[in-house]
Backbone as CSV, one residue per row, in Angstrom:
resi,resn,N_x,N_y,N_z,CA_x,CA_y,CA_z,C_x,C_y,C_z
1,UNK,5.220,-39.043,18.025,4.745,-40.030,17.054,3.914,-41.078,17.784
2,UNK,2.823,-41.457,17.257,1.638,-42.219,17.886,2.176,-43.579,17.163
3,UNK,2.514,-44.633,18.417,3.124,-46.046,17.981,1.621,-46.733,17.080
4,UNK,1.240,-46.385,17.028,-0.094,-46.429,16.066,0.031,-46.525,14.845
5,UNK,0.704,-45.322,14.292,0.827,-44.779,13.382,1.945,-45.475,12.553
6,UNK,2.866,-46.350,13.015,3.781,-46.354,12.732,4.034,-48.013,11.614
7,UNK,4.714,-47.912,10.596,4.264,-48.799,9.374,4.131,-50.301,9.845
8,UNK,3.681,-51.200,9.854,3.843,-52.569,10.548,3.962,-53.513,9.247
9,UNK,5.308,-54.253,9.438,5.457,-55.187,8.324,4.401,-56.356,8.130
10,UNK,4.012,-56.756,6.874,2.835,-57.691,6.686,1.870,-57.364,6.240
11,UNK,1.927,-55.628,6.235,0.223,-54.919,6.494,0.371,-53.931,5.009
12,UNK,-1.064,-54.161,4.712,-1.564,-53.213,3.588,-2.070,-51.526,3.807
13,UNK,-1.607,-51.010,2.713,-1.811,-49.743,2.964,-2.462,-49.159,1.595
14,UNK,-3.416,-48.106,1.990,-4.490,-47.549,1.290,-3.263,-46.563,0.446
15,UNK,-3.231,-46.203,-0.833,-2.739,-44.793,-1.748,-3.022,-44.523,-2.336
16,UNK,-3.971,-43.072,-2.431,-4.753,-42.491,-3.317,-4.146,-41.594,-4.483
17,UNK,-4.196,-41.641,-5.585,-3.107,-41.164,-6.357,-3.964,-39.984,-6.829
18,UNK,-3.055,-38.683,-7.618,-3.445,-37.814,-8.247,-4.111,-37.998,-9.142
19,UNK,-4.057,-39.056,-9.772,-5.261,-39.324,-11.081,-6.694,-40.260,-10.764
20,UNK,-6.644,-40.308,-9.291,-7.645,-41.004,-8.623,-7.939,-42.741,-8.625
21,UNK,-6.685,-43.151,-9.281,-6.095,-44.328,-9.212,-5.778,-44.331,-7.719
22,UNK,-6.294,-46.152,-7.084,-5.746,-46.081,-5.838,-5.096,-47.528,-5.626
23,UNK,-3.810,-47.903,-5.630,-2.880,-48.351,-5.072,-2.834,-49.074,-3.693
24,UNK,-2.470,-49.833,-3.774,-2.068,-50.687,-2.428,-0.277,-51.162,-1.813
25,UNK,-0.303,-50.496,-0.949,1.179,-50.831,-0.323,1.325,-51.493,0.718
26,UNK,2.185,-52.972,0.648,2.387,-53.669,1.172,4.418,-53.450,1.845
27,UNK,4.070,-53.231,3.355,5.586,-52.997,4.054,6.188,-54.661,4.205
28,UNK,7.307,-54.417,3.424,8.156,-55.444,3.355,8.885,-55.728,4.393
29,UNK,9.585,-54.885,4.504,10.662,-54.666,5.777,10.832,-52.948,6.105
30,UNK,11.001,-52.860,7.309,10.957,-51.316,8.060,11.839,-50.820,8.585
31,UNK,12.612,-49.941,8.648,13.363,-49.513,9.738,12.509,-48.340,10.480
32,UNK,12.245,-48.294,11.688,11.122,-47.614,12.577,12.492,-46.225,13.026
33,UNK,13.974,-46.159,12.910,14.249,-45.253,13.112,14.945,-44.717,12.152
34,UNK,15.106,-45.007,11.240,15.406,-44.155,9.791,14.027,-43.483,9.149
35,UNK,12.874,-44.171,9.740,11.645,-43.796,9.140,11.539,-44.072,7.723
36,UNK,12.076,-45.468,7.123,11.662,-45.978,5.697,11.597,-46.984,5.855
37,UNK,10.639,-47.649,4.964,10.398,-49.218,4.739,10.626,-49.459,3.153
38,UNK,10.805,-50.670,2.732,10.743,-50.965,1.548,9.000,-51.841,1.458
39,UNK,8.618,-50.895,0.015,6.989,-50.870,0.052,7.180,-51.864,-1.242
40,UNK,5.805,-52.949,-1.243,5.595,-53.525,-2.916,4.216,-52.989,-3.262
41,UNK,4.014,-52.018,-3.883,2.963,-51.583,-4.689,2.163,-52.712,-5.631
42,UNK,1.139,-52.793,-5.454,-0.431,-52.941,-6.066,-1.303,-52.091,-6.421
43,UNK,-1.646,-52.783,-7.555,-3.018,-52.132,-8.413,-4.155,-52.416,-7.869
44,UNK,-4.475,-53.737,-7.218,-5.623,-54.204,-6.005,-4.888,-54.991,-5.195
45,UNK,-5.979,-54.811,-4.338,-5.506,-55.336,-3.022,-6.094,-56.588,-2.203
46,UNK,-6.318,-57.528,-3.210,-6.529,-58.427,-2.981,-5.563,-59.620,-3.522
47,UNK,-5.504,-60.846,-3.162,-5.246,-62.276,-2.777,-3.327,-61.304,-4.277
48,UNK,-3.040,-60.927,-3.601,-1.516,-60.607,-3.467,-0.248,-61.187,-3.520
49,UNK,0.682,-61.310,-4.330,1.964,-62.113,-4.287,2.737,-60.838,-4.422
50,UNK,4.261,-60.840,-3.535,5.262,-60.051,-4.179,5.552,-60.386,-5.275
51,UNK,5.329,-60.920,-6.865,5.258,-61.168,-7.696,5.048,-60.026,-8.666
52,UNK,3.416,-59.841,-8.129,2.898,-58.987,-8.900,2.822,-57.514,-8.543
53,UNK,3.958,-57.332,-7.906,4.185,-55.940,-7.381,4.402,-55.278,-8.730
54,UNK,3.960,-54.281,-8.857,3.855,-53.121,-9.912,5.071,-51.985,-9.854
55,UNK,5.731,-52.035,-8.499,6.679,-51.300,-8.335,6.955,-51.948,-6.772
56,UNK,8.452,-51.648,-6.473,8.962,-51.865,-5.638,9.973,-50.839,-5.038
57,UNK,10.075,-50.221,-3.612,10.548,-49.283,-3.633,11.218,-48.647,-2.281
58,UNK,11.878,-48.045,-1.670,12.367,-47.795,-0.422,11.673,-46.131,0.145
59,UNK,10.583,-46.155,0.888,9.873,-45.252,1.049,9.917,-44.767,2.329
60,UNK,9.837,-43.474,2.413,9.518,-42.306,3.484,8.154,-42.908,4.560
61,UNK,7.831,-43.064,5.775,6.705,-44.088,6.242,6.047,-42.525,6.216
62,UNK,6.148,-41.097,5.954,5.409,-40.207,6.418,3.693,-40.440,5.936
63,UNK,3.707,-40.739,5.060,2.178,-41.243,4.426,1.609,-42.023,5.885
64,UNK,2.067,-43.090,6.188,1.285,-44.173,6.928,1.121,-43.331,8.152
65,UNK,2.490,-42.434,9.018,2.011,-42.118,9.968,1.338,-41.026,10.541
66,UNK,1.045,-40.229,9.021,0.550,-38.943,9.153,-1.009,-39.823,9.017
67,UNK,-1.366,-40.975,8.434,-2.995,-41.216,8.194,-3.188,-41.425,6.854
68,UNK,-2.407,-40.093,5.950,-2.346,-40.510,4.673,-2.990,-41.545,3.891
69,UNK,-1.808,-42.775,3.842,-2.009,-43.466,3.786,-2.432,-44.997,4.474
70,UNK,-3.992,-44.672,4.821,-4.283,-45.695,6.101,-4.342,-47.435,5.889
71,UNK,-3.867,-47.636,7.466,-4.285,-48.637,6.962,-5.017,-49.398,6.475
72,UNK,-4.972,-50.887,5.699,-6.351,-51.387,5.811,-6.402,-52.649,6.503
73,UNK,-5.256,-53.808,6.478,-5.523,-55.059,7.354,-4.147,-55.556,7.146
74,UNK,-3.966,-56.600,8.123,-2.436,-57.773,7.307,-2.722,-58.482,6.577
75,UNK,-1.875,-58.618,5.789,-1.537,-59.740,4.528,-2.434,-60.925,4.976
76,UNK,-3.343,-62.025,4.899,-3.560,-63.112,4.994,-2.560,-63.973,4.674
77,UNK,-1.921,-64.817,5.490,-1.218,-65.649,5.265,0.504,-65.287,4.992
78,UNK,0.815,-63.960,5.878,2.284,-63.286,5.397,2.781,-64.565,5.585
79,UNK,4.070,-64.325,4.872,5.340,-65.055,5.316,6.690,-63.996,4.729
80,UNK,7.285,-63.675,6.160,8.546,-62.778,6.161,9.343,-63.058,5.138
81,UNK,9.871,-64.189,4.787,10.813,-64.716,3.713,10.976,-64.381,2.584
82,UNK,9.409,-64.480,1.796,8.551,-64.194,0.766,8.584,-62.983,0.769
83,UNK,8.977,-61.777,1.161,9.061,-60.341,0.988,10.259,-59.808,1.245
84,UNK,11.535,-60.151,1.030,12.922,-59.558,1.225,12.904,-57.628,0.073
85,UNK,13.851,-57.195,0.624,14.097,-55.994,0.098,14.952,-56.408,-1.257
86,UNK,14.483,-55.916,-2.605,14.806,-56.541,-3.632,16.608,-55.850,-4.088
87,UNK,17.038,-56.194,-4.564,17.909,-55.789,-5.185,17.604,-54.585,-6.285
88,UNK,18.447,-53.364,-5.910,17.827,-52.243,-6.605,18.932,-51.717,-7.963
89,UNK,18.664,-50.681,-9.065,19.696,-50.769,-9.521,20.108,-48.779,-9.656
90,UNK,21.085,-48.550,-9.658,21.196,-46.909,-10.030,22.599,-46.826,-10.911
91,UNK,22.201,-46.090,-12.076,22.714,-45.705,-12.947,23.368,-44.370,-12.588
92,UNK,24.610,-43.953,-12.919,25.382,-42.700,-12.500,24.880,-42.033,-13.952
93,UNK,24.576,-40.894,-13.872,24.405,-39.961,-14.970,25.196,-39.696,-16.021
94,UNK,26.528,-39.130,-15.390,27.708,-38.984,-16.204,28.560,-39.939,-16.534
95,UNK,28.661,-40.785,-16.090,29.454,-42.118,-16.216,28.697,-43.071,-16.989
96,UNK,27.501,-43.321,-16.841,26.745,-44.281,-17.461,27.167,-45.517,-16.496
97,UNK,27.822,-45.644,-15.751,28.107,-46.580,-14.652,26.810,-47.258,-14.479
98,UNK,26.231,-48.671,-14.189,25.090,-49.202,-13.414,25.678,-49.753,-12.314
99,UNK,24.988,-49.526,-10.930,25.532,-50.310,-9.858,24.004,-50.978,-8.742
100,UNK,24.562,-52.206,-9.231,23.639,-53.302,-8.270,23.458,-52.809,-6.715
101,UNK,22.380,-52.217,-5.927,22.836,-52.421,-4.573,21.735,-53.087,-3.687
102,UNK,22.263,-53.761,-2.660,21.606,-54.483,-2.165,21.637,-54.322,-0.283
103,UNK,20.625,-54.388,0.062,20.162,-53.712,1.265,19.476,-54.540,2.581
104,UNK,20.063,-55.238,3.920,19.517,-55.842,4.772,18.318,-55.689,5.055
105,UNK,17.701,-56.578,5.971,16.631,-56.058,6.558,16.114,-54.850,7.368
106,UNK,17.102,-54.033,7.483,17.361,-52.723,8.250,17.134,-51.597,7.348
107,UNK,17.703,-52.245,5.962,18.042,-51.485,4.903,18.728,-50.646,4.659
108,UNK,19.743,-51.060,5.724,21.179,-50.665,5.428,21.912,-50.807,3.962
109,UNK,22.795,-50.480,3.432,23.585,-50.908,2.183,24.463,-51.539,3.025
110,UNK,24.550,-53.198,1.940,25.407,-54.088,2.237,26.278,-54.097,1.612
111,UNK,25.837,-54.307,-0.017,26.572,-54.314,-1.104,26.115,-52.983,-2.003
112,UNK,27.222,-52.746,-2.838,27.248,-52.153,-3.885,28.096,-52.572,-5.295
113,UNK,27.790,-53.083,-6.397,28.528,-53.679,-6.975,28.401,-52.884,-8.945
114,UNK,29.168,-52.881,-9.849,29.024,-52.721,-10.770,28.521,-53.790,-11.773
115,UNK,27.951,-53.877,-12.495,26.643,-54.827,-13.573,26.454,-53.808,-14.800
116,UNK,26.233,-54.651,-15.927,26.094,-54.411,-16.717,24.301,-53.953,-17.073
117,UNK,23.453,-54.555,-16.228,21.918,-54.369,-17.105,21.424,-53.528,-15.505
118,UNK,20.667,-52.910,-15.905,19.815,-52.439,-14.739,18.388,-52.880,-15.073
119,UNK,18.645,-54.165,-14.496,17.437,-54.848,-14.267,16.356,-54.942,-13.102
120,UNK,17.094,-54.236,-12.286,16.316,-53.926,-10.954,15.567,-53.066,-10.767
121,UNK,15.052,-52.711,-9.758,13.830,-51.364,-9.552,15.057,-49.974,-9.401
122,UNK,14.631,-48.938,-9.493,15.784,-48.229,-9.618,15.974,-47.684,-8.045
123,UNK,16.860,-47.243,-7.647,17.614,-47.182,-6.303,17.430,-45.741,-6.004
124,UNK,16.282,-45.282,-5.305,16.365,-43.672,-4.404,15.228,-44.297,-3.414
125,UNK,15.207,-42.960,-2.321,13.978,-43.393,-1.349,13.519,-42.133,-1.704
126,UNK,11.874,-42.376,-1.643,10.867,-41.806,-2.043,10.032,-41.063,-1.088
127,UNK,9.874,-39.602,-0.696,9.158,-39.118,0.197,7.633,-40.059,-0.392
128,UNK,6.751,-40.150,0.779,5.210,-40.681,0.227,4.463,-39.955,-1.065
129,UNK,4.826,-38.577,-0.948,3.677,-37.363,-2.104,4.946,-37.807,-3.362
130,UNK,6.241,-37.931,-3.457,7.005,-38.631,-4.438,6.896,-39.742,-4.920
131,UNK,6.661,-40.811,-3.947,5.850,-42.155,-4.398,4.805,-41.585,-5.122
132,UNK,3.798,-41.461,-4.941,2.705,-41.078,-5.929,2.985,-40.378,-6.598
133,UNK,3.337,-39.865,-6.707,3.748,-39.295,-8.598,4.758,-40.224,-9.432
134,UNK,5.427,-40.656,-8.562,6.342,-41.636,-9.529,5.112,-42.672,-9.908
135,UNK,4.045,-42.986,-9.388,3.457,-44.568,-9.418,2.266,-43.683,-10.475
136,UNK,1.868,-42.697,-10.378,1.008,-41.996,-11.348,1.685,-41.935,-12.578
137,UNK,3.130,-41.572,-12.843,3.878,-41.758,-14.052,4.026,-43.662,-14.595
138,UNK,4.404,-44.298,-13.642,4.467,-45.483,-13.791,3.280,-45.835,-14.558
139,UNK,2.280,-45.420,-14.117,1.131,-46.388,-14.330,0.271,-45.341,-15.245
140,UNK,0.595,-44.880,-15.727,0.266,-43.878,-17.005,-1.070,-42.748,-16.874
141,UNK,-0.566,-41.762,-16.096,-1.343,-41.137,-15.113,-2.117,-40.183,-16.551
C-alpha cells in the first residue's frame, strides 16, 4: 500500500457515481488499520459544513487508495472537532429493535444502546462501489 494512497482526515475526495452524478467525500475520522473512515458526503464541493452532508457513513478507504476515488485538496479551514463520527442508528429486522450506536475516533463501538426513533444515519460499513449505489439510490439515481 502506497502511504500516498492512504485516506487523510480533512481532505476531499472526488466520487463518480453510476448515474454520472459526482459527489464529494470528506474523511472525518480514519482508522488506517481497519481500513475505514467515517466519510460526510456532498453534492458540491465547495465552501462545505458537516451540516450539509447528504449522507454520512462508515466506509471501506478501498476507493481512495486504489485512485478511485482521487483526491482533490484539504478542507480550507478544517477543524477536527467540527467533524466527529455521528451517532448511527440500526434497526434489527425481526425484532423491530432500534439501537443507537456510537463510535470513537478509531471507530471502535463504544456504546450500543436501545431508542425508540432511528434518527440517525443507518449503521453498516460500506465497501466504496456500495457507497455509490447507496448514494445513487439516496439521491434518486
Amino acid at each position: 500500500m502506497n502511504a500516498r494512497n492512504l485516506a487523510k482526515v480533512g481532505h476531499y475526495y472526488r466520487v463518480s457515481l453510476a448515474s454520472r452524478k459526482e459527489v464529494y467525500c470528506v474523511v472525518g475520522r480514519y482508522n488506517a488499520k481497519q481500513h475505514i473512515f467515517c466519510g460526510y458526503f456532498f453534492i458540491c464541493g465547495a465552501l462545505i459544513h458537516p451540516k450539509q452532508a447528504v449522507w454520512i457513513g462508515r466506509i471501506s478507504d478501498m476507493g481512495v487508495r486504489t485512485g478511485r476515488w482521487p483526491h482533490v485538496q484539504a478542507v480550507p479551514e478544517w477543524k477536527y472537532e467540527e467533524w466527529p463520527c455521528p451517532a448511527f442508528t440500526r434497526k434489527d429486522r425481526i425484532s423491530g429493535q432500534v439501537r443507537r450506536m456510537l463510535y470513537d475516533d478509531q471507530l471502535e463501538l463504544i456504546s450500543e444502546t436501545l431508542t425508540t426513533a432511528a434518527d440517525g444515519y443507518p449503521d453498516f460499513v460500506a465497501g466504496d462501489e456500495a457507497a455509490e449505489v447507496y448514494l445513487d439510490q439516496l439521491l434518486g439515481r
